[in-house]
N, CA, C and O of each residue as an XYZ file, in Angstrom:
764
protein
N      17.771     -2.839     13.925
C      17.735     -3.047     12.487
C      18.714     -2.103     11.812
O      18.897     -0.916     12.082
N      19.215     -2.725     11.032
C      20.519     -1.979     10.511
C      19.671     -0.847      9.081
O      18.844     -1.292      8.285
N      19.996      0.092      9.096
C      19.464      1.217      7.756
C      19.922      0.526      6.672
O      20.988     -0.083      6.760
N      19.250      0.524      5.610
C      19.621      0.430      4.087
C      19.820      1.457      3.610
O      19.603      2.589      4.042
N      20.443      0.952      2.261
C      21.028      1.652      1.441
C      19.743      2.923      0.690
O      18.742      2.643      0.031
N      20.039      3.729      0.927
C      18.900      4.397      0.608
C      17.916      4.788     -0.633
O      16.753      5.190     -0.625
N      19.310      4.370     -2.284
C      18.853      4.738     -2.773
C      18.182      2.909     -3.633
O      17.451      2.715     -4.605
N      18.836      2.002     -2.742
C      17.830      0.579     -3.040
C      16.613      0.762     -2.363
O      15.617      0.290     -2.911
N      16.474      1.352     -1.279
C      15.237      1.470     -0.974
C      14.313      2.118     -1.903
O      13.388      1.568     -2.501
N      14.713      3.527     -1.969
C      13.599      4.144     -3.091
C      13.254      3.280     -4.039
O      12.104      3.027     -4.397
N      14.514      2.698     -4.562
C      13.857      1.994     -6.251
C      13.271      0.874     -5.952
O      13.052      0.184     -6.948
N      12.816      0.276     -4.629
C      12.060     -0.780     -4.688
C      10.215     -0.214     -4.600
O       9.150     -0.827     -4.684
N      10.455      0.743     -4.463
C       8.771      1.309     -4.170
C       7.650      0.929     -5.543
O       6.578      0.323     -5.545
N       8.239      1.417     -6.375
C       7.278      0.959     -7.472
C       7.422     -0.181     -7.677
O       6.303     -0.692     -7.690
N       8.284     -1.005     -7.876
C       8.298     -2.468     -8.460
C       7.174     -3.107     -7.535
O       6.394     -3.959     -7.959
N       7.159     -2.608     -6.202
C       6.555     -2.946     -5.113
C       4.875     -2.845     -4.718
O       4.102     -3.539     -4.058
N       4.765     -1.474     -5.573
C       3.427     -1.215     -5.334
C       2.515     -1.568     -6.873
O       1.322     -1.844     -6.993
N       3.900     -1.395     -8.249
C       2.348     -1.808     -9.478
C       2.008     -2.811    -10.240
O       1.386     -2.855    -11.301
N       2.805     -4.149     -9.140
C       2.182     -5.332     -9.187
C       0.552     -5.557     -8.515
O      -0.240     -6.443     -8.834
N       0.382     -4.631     -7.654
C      -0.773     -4.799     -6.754
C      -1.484     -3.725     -7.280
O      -2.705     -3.810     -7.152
N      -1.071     -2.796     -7.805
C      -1.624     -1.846     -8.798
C      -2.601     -2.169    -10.093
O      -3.560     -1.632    -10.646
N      -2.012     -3.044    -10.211
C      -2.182     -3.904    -11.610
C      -3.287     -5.198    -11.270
O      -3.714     -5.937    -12.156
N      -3.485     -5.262    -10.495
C      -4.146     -6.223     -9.723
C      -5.682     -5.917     -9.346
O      -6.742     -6.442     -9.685
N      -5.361     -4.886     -8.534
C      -6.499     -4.169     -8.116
C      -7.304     -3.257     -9.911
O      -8.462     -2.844     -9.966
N      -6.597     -3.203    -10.738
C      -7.412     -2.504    -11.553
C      -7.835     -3.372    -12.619
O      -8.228     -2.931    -13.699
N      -7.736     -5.052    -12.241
C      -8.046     -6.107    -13.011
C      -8.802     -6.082    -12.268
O      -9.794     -5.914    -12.977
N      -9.266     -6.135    -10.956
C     -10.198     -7.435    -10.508
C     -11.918     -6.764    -10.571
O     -12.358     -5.791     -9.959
N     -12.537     -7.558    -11.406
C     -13.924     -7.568    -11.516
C     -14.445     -7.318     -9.903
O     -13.965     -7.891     -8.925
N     -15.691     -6.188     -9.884
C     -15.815     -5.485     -8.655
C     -16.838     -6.937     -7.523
O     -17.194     -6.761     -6.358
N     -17.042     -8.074     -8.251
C     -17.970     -9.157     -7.269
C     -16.889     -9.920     -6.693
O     -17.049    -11.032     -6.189
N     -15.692     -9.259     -6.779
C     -14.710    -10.631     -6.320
C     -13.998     -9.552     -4.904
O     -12.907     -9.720     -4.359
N     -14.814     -8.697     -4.661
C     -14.282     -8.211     -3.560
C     -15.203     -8.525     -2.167
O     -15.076     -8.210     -0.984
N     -15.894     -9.071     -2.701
C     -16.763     -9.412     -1.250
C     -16.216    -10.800     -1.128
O     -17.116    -11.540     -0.730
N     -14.856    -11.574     -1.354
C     -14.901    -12.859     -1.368
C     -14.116    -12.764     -0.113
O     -14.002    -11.610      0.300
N     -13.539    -13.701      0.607
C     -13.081    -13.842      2.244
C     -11.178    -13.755      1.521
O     -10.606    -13.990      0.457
N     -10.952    -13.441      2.420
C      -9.837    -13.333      1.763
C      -8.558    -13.852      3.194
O      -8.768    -13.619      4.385
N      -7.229    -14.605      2.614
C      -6.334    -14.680      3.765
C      -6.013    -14.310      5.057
O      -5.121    -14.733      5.792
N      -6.654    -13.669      5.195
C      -6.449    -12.585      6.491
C      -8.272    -12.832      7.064
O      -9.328    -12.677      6.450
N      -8.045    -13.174      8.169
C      -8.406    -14.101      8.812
C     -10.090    -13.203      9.561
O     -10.045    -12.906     10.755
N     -11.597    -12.821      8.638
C     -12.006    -12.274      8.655
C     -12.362    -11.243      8.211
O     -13.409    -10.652      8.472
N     -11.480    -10.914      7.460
C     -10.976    -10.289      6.077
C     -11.956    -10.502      4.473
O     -11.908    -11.520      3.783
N     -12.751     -9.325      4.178
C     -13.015     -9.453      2.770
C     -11.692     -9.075      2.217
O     -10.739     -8.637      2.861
N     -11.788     -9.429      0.202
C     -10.837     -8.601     -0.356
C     -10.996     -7.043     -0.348
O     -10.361     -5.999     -0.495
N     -12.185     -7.520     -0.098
C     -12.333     -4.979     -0.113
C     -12.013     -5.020      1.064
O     -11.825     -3.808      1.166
N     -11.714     -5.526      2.387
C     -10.863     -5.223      3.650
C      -9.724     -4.837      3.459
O      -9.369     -3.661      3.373
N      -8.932     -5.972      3.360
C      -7.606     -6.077      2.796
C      -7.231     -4.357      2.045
O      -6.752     -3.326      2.515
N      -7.777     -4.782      0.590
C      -7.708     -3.403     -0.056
C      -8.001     -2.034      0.473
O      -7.553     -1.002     -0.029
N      -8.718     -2.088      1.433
C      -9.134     -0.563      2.187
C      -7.776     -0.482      3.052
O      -7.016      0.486      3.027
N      -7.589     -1.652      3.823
C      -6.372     -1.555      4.949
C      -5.259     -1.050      4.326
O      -4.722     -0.042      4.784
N      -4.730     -1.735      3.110
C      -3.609     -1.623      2.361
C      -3.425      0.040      2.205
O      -2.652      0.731      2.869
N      -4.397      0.527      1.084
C      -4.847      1.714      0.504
C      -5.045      2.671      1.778
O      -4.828      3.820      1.391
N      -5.370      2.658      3.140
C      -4.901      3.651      4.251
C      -3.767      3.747      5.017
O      -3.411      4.679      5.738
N      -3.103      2.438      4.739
C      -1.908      2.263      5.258
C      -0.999      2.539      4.867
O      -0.063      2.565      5.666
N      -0.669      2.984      3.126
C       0.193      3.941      2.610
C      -0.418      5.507      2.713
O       0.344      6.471      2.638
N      -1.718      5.646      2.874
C      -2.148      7.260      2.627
C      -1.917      7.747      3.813
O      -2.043      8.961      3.970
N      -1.376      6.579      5.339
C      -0.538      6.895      6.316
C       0.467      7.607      6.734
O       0.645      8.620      7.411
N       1.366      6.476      5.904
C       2.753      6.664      5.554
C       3.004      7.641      4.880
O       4.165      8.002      5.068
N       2.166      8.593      3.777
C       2.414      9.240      2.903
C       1.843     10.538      3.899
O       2.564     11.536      3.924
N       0.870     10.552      4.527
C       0.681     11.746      5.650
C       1.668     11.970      6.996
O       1.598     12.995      7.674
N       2.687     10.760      7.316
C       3.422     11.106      8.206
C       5.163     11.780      7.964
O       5.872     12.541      8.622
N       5.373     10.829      6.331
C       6.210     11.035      5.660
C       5.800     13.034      5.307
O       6.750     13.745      5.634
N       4.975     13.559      4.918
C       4.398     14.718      4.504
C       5.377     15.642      6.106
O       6.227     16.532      6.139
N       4.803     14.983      6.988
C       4.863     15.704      8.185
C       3.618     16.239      9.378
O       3.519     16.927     10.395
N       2.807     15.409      8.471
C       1.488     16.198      8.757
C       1.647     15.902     10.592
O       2.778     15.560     10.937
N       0.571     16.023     11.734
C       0.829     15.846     12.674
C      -0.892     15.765     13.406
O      -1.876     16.071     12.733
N      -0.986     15.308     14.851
C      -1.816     14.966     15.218
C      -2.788     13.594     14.645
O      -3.990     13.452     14.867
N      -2.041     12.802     13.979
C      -2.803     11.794     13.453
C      -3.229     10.694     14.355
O      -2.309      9.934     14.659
N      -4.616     10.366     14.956
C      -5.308      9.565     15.319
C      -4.936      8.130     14.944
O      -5.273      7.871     13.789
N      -4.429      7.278     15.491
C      -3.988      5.909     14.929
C      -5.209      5.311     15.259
O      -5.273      4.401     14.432
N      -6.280      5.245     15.989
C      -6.878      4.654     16.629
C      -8.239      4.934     15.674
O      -9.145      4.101     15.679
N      -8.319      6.009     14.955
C      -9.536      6.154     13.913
C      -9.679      4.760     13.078
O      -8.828      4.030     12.571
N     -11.206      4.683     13.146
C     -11.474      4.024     12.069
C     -11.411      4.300     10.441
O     -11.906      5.205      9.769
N     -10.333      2.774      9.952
C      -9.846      3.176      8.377
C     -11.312      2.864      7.324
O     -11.934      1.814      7.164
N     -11.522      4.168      6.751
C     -11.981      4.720      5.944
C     -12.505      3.388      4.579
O     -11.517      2.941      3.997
N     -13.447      2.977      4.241
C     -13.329      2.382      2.797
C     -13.671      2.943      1.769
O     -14.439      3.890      1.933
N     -13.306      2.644      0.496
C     -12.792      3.595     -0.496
C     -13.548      3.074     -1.833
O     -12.921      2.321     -2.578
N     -14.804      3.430     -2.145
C     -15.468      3.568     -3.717
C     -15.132      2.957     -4.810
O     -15.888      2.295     -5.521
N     -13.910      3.173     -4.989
C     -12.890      3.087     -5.964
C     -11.609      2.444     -5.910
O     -10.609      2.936     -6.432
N     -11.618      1.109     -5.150
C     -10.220      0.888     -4.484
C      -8.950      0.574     -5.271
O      -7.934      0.229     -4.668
N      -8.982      0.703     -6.848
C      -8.192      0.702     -7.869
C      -7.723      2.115     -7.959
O      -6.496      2.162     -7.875
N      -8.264      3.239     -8.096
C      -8.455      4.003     -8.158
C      -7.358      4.818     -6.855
O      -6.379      5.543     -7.027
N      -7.812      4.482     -5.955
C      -7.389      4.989     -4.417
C      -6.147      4.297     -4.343
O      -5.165      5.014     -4.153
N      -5.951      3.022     -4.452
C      -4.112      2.335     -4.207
C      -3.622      3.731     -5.340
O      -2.910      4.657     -4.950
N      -3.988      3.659     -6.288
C      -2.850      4.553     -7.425
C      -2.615      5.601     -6.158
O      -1.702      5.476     -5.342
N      -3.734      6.790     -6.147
C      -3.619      7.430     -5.682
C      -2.471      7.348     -4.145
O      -1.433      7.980     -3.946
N      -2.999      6.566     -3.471
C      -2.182      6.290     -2.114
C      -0.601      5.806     -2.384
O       0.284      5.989     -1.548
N      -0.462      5.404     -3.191
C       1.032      4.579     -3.570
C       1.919      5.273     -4.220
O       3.138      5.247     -4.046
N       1.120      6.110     -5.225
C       2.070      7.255     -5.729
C       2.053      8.214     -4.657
O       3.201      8.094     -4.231
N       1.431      9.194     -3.858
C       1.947      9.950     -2.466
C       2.452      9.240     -1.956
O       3.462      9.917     -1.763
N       2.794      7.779     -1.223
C       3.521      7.232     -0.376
C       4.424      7.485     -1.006
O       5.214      7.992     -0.210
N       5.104      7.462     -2.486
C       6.559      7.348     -2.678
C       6.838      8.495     -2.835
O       7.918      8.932     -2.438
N       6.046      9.163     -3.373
C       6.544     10.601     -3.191
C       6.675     11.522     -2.172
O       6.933     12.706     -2.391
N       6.576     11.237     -1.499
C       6.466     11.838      0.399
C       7.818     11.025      0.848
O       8.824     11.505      1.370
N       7.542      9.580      0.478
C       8.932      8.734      1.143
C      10.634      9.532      0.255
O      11.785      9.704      0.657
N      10.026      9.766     -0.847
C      11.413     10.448     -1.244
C      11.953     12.062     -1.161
O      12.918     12.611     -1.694
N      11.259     12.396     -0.567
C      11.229     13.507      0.035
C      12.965     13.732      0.603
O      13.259     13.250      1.697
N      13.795     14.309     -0.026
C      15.055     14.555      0.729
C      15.459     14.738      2.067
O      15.599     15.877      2.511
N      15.704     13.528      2.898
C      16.111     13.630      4.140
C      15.070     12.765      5.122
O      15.309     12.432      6.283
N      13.509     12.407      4.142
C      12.478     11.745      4.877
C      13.417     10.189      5.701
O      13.603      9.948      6.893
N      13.700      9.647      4.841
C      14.279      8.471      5.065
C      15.170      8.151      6.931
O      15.270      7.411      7.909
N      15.485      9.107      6.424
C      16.499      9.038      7.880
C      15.731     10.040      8.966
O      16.369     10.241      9.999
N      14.179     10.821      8.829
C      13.742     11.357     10.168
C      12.857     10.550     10.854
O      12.197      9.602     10.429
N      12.906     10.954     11.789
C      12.516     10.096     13.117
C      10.774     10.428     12.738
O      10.352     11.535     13.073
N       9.620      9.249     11.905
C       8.485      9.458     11.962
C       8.015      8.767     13.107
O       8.516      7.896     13.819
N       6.491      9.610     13.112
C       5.784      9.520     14.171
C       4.949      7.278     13.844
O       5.040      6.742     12.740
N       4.513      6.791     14.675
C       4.040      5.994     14.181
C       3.616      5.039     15.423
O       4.223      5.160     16.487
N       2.538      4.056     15.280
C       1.748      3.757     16.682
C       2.534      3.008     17.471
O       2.115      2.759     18.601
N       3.523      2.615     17.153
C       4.319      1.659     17.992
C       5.690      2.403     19.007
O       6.360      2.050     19.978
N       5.597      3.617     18.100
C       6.550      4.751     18.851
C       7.551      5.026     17.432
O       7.768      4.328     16.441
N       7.960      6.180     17.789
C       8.499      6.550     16.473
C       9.813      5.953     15.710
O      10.732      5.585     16.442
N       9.969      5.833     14.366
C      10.748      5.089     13.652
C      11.683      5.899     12.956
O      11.243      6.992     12.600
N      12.523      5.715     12.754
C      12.794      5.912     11.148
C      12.068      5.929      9.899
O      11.263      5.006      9.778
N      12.162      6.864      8.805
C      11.341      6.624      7.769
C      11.756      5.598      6.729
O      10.996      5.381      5.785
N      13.007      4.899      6.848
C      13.233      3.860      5.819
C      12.537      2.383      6.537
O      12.353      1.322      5.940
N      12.256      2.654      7.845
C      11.753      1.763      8.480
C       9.869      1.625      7.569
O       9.313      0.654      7.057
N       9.407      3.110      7.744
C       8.126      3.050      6.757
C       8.344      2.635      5.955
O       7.787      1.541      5.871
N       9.147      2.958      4.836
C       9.485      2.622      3.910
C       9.153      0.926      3.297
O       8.436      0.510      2.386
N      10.028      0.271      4.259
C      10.329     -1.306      4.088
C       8.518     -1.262      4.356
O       7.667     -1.536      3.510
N       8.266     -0.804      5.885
C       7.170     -1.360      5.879
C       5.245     -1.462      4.750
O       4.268     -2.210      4.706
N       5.704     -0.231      4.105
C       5.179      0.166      3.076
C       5.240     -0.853      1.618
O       4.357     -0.834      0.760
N       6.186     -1.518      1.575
C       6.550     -2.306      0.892
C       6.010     -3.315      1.303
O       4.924     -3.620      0.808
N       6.499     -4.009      2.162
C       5.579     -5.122      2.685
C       4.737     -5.176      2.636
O       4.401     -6.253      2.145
N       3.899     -4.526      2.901
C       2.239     -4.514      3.172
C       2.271     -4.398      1.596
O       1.941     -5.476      1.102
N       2.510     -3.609      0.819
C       1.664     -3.771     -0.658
C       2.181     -5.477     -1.380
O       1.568     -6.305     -2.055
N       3.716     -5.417     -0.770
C       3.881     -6.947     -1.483
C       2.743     -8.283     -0.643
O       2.233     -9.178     -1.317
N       2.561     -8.178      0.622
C       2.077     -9.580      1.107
C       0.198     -9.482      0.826
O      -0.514    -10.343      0.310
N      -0.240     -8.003      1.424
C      -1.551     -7.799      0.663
C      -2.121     -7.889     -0.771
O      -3.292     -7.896     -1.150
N      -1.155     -7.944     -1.345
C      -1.466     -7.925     -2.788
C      -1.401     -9.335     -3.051
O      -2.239     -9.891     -3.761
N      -0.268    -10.046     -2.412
C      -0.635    -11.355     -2.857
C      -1.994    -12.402     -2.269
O      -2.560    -13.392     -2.731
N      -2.159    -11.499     -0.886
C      -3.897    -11.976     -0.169
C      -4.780    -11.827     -0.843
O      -5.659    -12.682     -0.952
N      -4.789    -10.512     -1.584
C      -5.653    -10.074     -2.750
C      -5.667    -11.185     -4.019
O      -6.582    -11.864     -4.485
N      -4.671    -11.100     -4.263
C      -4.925    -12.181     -5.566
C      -5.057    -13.831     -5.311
O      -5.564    -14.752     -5.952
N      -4.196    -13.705     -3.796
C      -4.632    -15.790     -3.661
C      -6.169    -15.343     -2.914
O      -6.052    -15.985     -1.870
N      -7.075    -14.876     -2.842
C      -8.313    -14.782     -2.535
C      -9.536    -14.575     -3.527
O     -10.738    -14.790     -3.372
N      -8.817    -14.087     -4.586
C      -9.961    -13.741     -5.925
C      -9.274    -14.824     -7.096
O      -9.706    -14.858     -8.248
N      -8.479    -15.438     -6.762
C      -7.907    -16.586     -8.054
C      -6.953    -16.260     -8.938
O      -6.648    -16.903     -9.943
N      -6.417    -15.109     -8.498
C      -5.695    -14.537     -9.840
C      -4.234    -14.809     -9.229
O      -4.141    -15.350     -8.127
N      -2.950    -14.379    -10.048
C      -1.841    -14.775    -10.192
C      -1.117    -13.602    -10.020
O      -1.308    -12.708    -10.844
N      -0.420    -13.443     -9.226
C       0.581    -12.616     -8.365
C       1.952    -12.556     -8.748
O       2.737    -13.449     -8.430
N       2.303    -11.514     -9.442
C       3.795    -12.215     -9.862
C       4.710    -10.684     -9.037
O       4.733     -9.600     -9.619
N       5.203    -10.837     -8.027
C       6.198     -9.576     -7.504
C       7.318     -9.686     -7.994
O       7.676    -10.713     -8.570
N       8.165     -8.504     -7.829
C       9.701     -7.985     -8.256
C       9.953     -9.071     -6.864
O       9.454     -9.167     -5.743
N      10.986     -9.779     -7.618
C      12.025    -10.762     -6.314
C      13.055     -9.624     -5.757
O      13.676     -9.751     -4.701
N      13.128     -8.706     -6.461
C      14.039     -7.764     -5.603
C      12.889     -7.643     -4.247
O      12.939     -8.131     -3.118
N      12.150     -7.015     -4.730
C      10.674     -6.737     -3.700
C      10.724     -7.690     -2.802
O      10.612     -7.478     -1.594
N      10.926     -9.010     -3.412
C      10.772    -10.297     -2.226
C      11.811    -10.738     -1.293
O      11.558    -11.373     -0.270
N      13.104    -10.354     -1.701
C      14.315    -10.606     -1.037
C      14.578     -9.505      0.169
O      15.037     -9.753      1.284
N      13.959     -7.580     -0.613
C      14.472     -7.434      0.653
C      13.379     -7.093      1.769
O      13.598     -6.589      2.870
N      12.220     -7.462      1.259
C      11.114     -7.825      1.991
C      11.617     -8.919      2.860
O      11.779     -8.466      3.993
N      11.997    -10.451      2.773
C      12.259    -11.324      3.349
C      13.528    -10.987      4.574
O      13.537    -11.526      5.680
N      14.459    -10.084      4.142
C      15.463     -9.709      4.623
C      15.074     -8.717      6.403
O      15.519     -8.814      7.547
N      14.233     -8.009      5.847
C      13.396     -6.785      6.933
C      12.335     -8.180      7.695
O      12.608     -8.245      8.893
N      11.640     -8.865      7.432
C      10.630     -9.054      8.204
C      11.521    -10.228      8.974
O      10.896    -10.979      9.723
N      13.341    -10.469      8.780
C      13.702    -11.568      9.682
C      13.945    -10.717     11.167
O      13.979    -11.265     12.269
N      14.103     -9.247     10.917
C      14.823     -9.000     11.725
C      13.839     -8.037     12.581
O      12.712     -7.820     12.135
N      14.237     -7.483     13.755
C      13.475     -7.797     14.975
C      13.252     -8.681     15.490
O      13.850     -9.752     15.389
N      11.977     -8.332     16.428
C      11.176     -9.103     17.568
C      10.400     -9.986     17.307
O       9.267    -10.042     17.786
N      10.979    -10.984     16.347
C       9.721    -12.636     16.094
C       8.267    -12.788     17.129
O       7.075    -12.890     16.839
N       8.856    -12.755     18.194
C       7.736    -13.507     18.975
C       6.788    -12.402     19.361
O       5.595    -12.669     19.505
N       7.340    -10.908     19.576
C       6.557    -10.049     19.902
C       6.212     -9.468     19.131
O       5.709     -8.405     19.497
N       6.233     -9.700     17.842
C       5.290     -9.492     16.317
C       4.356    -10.480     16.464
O       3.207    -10.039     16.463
N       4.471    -11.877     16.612
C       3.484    -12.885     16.657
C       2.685    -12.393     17.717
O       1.509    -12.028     17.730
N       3.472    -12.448     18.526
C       1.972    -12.169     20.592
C       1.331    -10.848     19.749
O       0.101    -10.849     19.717
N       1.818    -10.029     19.250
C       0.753     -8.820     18.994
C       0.058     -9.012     17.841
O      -0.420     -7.974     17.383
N      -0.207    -10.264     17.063
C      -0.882    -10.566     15.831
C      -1.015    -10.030     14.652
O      -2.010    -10.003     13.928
N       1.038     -9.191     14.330
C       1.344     -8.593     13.652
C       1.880     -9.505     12.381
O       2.323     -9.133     11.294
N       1.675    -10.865     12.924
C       2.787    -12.330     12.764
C       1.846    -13.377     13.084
O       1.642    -13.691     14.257
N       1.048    -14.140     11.766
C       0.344    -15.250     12.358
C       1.765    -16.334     12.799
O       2.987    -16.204     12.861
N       0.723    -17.462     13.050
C       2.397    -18.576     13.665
C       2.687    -18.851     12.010
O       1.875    -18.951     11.090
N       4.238    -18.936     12.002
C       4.642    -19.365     10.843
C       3.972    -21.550     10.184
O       4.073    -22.702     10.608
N       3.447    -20.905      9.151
C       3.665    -22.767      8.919
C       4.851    -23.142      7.851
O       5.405    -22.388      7.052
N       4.993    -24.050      8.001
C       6.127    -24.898      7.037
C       6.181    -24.607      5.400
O       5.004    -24.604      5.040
N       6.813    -24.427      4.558
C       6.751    -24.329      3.269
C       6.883    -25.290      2.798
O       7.597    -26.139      3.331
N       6.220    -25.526      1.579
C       6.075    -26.674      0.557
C       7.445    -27.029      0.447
O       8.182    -26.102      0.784
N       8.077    -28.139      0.060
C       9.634    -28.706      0.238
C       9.664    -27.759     -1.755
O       8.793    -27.472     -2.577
N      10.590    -27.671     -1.714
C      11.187    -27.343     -2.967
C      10.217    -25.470     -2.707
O       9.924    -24.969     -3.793
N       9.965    -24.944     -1.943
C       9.545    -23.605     -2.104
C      10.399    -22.454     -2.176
O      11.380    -22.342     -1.442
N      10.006    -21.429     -3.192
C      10.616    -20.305     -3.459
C      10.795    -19.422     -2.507
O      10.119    -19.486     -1.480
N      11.957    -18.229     -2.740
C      11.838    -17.418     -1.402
C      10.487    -16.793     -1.275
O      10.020    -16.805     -0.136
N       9.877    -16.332     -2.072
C       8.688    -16.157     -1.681
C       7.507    -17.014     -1.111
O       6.640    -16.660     -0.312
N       7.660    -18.055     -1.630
C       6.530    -18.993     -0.529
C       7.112    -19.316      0.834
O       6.533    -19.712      1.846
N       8.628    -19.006      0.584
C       9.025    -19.007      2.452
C       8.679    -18.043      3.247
O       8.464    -18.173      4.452
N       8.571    -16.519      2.294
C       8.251    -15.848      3.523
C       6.816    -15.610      3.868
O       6.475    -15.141      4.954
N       5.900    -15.979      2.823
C       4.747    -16.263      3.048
C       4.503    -16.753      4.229
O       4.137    -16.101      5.207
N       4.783    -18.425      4.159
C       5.009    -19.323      5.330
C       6.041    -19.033      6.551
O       6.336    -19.862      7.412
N       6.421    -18.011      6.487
C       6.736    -16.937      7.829
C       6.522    -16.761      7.739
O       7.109    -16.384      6.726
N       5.167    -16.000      7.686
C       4.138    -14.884      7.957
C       2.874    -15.414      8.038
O       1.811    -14.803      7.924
N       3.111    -17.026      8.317
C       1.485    -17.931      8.545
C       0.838    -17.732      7.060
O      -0.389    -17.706      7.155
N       1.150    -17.631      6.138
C       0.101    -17.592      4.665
C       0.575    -19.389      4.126
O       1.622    -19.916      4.501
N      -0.029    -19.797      3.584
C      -0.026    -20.860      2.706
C       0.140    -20.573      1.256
O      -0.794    -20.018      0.676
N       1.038    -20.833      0.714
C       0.941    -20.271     -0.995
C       0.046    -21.289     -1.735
O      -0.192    -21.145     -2.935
């Protein structure tokens, strides 16, 4: 995977995270027990996964060390509350001078941090939209967010993202669909 530009990366973090920000501090607290896209998945799943998966990124980005990948993720009281919290340390840890380009620790073996980065993004752009196509509400992301989201999840290992169920099977997009309902439909979601 080729590095980006570093300082497009930074500026996609917020556009990225306070659509889902904004989301989570709308949604009435009975609409989190509803099933949500992700396959077994409540929306308070989703939202717990999301919300540890930047307070991750934001502890590896930190430097912290010895982190347990294998612990069970934590659910969170307050999960409006906790994304703020988790999303603002993720970016602020991710911009950390020099984070971008060190070699973080991470379960698949260690990365690059613009690699977190993208992936940090992703997860708040595609969870957030699980979140909202699961409670009824309306999802509107930065298309910057969506393009270079779409751009990162072409590249790599297709099939060995799918075999590890990182990647449901892609289905087909509605004919006339936006880049975002395409990459949805790479990523097995239905818009």
């Amino acid at each position: 995977m080729a590095a980006p530009d570093q300082d497009s990366i930074l500026q996609l973090l917020d556009p990225a995270f306070t659509p889902t920000g904004e989301l989570l501090r709308e949604l009435p607290a009975e609409r989190y027990t509803d099933p949500s896209p992700c396959q077994g998945w409540t929306v308070r799943n989703v939202a717990d996964h999301l919300i540890n998966a930047l307070d991750l990124f934001a502890r590896l980005a930190e430097g912290e060390t010895g982190i347990d990948f294998t612990a069970p993720e934590p659910e969170h009281a307050d999960p409006a509350g906790a994304f703020t919290e988790a999303s603002g340390r993720c970016a602020a840890a991710l911009r950390r001078p020099g984070t971008l380009d060190a070699e973080l620790p991470f379960p698949g073996g260690a990365a690059p941090g613009w690699v977190h980065a993208h992936i940090a993004i992703s997860e708040s752009l595609i969870h957030g939209w699980d979140i909202a196509s699961a409670s009824g509400r309306v999802y509107r992301p930065d298309e910057r967010v969506v393009s270079t989201t779409a751009r990162f999840q072409a590249q790599g290992d297709e099939e060995e993202r799918r075999a590890s169920g990182m990647f449901r099977p892609a289905v087909a997009a509605p004919e006339g669909a936006g880049e975002f309902e395409r990459l949805l439909a790479f990523l097995g979601r239905r818009a």
